[in-house]
C-alpha positions in Angstrom: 23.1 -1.9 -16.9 24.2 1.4 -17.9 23.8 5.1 -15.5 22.3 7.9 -16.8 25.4 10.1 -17.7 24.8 14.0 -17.9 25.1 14.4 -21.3 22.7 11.6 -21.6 20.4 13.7 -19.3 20.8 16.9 -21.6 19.3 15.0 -24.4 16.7 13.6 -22.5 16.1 17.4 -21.7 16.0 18.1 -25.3 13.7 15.6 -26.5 11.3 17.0 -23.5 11.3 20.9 -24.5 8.1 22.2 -26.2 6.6 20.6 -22.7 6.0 21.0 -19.5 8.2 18.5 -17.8 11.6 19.4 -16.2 14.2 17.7 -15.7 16.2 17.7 -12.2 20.3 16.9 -12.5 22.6 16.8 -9.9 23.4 20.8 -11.3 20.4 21.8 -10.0 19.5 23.4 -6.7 16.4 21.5 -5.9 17.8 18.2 -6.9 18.6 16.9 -3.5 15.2 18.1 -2.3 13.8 15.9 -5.3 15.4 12.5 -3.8 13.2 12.6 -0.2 11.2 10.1 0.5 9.3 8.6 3.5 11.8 6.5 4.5 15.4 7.9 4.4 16.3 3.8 3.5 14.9 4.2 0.3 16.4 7.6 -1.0 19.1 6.5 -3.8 21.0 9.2 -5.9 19.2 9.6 -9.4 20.8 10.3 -12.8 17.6 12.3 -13.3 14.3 13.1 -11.9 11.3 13.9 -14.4 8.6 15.5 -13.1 6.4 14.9 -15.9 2.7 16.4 -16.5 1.2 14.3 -19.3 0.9 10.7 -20.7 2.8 11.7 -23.6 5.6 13.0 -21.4 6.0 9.6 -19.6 5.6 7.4 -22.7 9.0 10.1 -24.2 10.8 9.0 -20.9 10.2 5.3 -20.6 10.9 5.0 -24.7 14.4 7.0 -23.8 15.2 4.9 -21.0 14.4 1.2 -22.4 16.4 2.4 -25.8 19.4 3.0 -23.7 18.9 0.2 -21.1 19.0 3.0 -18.3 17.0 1.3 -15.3 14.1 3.8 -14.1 11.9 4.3 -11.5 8.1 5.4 -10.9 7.6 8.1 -8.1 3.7 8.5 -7.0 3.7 8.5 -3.3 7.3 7.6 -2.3 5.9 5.7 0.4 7.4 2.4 -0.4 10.5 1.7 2.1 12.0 -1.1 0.0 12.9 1.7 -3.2 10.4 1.3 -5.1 10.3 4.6 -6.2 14.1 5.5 -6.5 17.1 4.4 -8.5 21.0 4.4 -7.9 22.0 6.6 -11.4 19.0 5.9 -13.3 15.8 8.4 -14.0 13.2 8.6 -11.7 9.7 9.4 -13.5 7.9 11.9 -10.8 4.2 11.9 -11.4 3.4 14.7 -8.8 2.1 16.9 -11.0 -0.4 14.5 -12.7 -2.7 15.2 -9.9 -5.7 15.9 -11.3 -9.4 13.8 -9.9 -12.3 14.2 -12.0 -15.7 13.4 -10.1 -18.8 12.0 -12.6 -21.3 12.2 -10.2 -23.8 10.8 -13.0 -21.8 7.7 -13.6 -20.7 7.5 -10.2 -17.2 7.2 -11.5 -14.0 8.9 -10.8 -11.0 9.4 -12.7 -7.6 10.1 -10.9 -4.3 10.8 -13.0 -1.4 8.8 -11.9 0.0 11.2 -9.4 -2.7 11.3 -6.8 -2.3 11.2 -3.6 -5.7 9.6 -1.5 -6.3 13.0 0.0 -7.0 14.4 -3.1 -9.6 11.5 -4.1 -11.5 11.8 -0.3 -12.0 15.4 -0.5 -13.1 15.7 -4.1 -15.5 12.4 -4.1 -17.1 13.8 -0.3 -17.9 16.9 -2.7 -20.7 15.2 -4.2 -21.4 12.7 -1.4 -19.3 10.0 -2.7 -16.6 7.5 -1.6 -14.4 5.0 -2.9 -12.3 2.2 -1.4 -9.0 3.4 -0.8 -6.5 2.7 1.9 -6.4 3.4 5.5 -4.0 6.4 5.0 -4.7 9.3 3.0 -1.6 10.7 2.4 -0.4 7.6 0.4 0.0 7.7 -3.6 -3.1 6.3 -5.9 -0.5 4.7 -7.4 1.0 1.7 -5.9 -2.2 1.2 -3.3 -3.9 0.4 -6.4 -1.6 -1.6 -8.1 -0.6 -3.9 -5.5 -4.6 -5.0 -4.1 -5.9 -1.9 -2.1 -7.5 -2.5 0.9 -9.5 0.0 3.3 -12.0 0.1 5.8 -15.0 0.3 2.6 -13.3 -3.2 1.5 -16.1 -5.1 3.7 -19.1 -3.6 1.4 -17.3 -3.2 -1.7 -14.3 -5.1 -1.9 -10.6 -4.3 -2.9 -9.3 -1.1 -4.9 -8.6 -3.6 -7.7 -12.2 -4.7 -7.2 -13.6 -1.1 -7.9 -11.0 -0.4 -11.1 -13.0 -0.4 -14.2 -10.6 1.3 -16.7 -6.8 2.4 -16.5 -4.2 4.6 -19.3 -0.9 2.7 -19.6 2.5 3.4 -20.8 3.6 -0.1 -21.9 7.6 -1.1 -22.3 8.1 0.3 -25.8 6.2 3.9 -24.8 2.9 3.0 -26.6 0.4 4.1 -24.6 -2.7 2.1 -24.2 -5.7 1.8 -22.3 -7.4 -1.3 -20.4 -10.7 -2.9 -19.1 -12.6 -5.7 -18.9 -13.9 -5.0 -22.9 -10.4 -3.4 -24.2 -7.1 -5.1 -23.7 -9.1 -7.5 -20.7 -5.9 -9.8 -20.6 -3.6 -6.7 -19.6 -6.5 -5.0 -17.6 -6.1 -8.5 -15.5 -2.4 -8.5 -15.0 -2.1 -4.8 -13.5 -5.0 -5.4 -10.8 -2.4 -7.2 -8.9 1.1 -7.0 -10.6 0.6 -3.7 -12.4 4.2 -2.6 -12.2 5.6 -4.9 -13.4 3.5 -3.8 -16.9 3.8 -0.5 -17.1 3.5 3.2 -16.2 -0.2 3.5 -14.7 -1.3 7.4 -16.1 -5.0 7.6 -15.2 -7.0 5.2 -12.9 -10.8 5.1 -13.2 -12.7 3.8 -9.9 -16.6 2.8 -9.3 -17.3 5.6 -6.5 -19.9 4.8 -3.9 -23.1 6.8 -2.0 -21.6 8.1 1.4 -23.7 10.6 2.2 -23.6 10.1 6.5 -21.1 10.5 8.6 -19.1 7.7 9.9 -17.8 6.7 13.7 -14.6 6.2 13.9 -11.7 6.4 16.7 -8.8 5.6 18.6 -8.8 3.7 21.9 -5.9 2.9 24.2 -6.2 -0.2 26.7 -4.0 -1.2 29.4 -2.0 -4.2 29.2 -4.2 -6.8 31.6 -6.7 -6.2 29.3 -5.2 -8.2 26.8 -8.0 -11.2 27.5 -10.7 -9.1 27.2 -9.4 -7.8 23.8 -8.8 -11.6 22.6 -12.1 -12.7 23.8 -13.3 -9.5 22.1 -12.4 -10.1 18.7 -12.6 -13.9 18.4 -16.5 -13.2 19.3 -16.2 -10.4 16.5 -14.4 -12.7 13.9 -17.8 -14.4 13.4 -20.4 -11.8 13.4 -18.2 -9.1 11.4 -20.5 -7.2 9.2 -19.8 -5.0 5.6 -19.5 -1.9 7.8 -17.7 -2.3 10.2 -14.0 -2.7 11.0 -11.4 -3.2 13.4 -7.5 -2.4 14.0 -5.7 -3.7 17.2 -2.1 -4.2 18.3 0.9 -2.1 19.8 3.1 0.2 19.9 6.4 1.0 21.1 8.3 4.1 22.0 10.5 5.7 24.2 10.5 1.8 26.3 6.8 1.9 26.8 4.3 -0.7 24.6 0.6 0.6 24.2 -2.3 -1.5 23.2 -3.8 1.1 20.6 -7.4 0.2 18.8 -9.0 2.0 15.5 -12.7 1.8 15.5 -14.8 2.2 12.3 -18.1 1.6 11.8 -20.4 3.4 8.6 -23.2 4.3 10.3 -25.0 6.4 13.4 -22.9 6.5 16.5 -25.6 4.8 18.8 -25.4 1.8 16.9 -21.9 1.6 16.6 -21.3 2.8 20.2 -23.1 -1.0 20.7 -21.1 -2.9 18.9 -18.0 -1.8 20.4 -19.2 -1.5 24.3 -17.0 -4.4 25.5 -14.0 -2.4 24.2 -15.1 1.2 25.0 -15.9 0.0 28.5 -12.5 -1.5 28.8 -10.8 2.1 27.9 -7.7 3.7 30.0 -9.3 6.9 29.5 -7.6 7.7 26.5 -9.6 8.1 23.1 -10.3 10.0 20.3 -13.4 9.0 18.9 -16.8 10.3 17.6 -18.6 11.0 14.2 -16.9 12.2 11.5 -17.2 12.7 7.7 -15.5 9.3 5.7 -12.2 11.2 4.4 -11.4 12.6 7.8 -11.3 8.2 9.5 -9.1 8.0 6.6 -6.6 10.8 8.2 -7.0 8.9 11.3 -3.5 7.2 10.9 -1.5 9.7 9.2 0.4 10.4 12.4 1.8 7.1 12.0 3.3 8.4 8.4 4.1 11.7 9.9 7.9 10.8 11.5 10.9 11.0 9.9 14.1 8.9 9.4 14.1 4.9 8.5 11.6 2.8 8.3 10.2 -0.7 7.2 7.2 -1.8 6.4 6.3 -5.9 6.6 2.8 -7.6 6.8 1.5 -11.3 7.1 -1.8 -12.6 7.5 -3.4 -13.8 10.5 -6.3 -16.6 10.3 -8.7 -16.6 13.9 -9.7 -17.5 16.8 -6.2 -16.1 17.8 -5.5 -18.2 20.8 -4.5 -16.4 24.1 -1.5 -17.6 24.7 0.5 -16.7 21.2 -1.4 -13.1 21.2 0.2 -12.9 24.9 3.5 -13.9 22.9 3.7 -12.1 20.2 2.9 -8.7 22.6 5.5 -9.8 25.0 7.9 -10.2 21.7 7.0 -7.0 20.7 7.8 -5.2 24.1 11.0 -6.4 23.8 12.2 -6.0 20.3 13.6 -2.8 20.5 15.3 -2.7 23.7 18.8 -2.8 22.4 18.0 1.0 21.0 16.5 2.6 23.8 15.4 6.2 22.8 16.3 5.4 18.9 13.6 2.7 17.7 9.8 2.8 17.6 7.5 0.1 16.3 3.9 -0.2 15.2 2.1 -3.6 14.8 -1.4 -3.8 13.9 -3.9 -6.8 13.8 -6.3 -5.6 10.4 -9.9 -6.7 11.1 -11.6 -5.3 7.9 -14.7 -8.1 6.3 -14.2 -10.3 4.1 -16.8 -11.3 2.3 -16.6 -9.8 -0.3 -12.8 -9.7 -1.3 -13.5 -13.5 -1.3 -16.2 -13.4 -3.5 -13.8 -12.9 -6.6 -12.1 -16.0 -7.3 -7.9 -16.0 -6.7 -7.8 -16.5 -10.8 -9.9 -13.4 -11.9 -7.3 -11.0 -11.2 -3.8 -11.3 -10.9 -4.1 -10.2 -7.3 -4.3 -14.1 -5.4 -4.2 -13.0 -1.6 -8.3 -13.6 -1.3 -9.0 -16.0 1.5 -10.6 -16.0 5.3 -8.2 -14.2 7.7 -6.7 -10.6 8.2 -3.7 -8.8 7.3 -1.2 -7.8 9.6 0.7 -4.6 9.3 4.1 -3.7 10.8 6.2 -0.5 10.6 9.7 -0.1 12.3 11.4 3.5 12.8 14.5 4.3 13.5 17.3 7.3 13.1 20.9 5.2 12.8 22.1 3.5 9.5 24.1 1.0 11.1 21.5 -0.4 12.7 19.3 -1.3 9.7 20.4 -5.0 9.3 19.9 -5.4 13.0 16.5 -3.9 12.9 15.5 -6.3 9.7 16.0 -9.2 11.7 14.2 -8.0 14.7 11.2 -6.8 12.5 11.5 -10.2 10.3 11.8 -12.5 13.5 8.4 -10.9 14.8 6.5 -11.6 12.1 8.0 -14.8 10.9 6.6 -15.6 14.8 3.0 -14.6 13.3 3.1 -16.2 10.0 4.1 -19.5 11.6 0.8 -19.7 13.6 -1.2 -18.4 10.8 0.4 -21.3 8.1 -0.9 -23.9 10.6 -4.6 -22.9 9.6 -4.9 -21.4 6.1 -5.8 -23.2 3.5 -6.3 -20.1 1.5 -4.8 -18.0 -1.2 -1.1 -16.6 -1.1 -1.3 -15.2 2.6 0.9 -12.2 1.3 -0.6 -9.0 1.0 1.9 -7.1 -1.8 2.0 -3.9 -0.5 3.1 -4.7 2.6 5.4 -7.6 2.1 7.4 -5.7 -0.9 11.0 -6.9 -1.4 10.6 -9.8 1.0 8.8 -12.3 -1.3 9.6 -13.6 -5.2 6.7 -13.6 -7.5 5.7 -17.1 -6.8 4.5 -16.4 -3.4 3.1 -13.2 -4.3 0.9 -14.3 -7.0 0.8 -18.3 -6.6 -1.0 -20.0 -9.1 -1.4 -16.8 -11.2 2.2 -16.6 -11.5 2.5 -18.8 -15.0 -0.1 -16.5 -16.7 1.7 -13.1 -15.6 4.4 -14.7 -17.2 2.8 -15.1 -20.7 1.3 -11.9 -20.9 4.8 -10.3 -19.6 6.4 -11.9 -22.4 2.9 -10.2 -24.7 3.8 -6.8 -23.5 7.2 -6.9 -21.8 9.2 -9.3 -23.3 12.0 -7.1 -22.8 11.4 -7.3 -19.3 12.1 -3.7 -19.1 9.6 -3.2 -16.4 11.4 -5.8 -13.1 11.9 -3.2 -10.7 9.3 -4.5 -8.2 9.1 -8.3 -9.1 10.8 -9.9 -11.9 8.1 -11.9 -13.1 10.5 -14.0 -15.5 13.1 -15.1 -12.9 13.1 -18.5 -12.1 12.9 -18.8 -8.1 11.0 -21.1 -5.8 9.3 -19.8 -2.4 10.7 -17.5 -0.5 9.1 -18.6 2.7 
């Protein structure tokens, strides 16, 4: 496949002017600046970056770019630490500046251009006294949350992100642009609430927004580690009386040598009433928290810290079905403690346990989106950080040994959906455990829309693989 030469980036230049998208080369000054991302594993040296402002600019640059066979890249949050959003010589399309959230308080609707960042949907929805399900971390891109399932501590009452979608703009593999719902193009509206990169360039999003008027309770909590049975005995109890509104984070962290058992509280709804919920854990407390009422946006901000650090990172997830039995929790946290001793002062870790309800998620069959991870247990989250490059194999296997040491346990007890949560798992599995028994419909429709398969930067839906796992 073809790079983007210079000349070839000139006329991409020239078939832009007369708008308001530039075009970032190697000549210019800012162009280094424009390859950043979270995770310094996934910046890759571009032919070009775009930073488009309209629909009509993106469907100019993905026409160029499929013409040529020059392989291209969408840039919302840059968040992804597989390279998602970046390409080695090819054009990276920078929605930044397609920012724009429009609140419709009387349809209790709100419509966010591709470029978003979550922030920017909490604070203009909390405006009117509205929410919508979005993730745990507000600084992330609309974006790829979206597309990949969306989950967030408003998932219990109201389901996943992909749940709350009711329309989307697309910019399809030939630069048509099109528009899909459950009464215009449903077919395509059904492959991008699950696999919607894999369609096209997502412009504008339209979401179902909710009432949340009151405040919310919401907090971190740090135990010691011989309270590890308490916690167990904790959350097995909790597993079966979990309600809509509440939710739950536990696990560890690691830095600097020392593990710490670390808990996110959330509860929608007065602080007396959650403060009962959760008295087995607050009474168990080192003495360290942060926790207390607070409006919805600002639990969301709650783990931006975590997002905050800079060098290389990895992100991986699994799923976890309950009761967790004592003894592998007490292994995976001694596993944990130990993963990164081999870089003392150069690695930290995060690993997180992701009790959020539900119900509801499970309500929608695996077959009535594309999305096929619905089933009875919890996602579980883990983020690796570190500073040297010639560690990052090394650290892949530690981080892939810990939660290969989770998913084993869980595969013993679900019967349920795919187990893989997209937006965590990324690179790490093929389509066909990603998507499972959706996978041979994607494929029809990708041959509808795609057939060029122009669009295979985050799963080639038409390669023939069996499981990853």
């Amino acid at each position: 496949m073809p790079f983007l030469t210079y000349p070839a980036a000139l006329e991409l230049q020239k078939e832009l002017s007369g708008t308001n998208a530039e075009v970032i080369t190697l000549a210019d000054d800012d162009y280094v600046e424009s390859l950043d991302r979270w995770s310094a594993t996934s910046e890759k040296e571009a032919g070009a970056i775009v930073r488009v402002t309209s629909v009509e600019d993106v469907s100019t640059v993905v026409e160029f770019a499929a013409k040529r066979y020059v392989p291209f890249a969408v840039l919302s949050g840059g968040y992804s630490t597989n390279g998602a959003s970046s390409t080695y010589g090819g054009i990276v399309i920078d929605l930044g500046r397609m920012n724009k959230v429009d609140v419709q308080p009387s349809s209790s609707t709100i419509s966010v251009e591709g470029g978003a960042k979550w922030a920017d949907v909490n604070t203009a929805a909390a405006q009117h006294g509205l929410a919508v399900v979005g993730p745990t971390v507000s600084q992330l891109g609309v974006g790829g949350t979206t597309l990949g399932g969306g989950i967030g501590w408003l998932t219990g009452k109201y389901g996943l992100v992909v749940d709350n979608l009711i329309e989307a703009q697309i910019v399809l593999a030939d630069g048509s642009i099109t528009t899909a719902s459950e009464t215009e193009n449903p077919d395509l509206f059904w492959a991008i609430r699950g696999a919607g990169q894999d369609f096209g360039v997502i412009t504008r999003f339209t979401f179902k927004a909710h009432p949340q008027k009151n405040d919310v309770y919401a907090g971190m909590v740090y135990l010691e580690p011989d309270k590890l049975p308490q916690l167990v005995d904790y959350v097995n109890d909790l597993d079966s009386k979990l309600e809509e509104d509440q939710g739950l984070f536990f696990g560890f962290t690691n830095s600097n040598g020392r593990t710490n058992i670390v808990l996110i509280l959330f509860y929608n709804g007065p602080q007396d009433q959650a403060e009962k919920i959760f008295s087995p854990l607050l009474s168990l407390d080192s003495g360290r928290k942060e926790i207390g009422m607070m409006p919805y946006y600002k639990a969301n901000e709650l783990l931006n810290r975590t997002a905050d650090s800079a060098g290389r990172k990895r992100l991986s997830g699994t799923s976890v079905t309950f009761p967790l039995d004592m003894g592998f929790f007490q292994t995976v946290y001694q596993h944990f403690s130990h993963v990164l001793d081999d870089y003392p002062g150069d690695g930290e870790a995060l690993l997180f346990f992701e009790m959020l309800p539900y119900n509801k998620v499970v309500e929608v069959p695996n077959d009535a989106t594309a999305y096929a991870n619905r089933g009875p247990y919890y996602n579980v989250c883990s983020i690796f950080n570190w500073h040297d490059a010639k560690i990052d194999s090394k650290v892949r296997t530690l981080q892939q040994g810990l939660m290969n040491l989770i998913r084993e346990e869980h595969i013993k007890k679900s019967g349920h959906g795919v187990n893989m949560y997209a937006n965590y798992t990324g690179f790490e599995a093929n389509a066909k455990d990603l998507f499972g028994d959706n996978l041979s419909r994607l494929k029809e429709l990708k041959k509808q829309y795609d057939p060029r398969n122009v669009f295979r930067k985050w799963h080639d839906l038409l390669l023939q693989t069996g499981s990853s796992v």
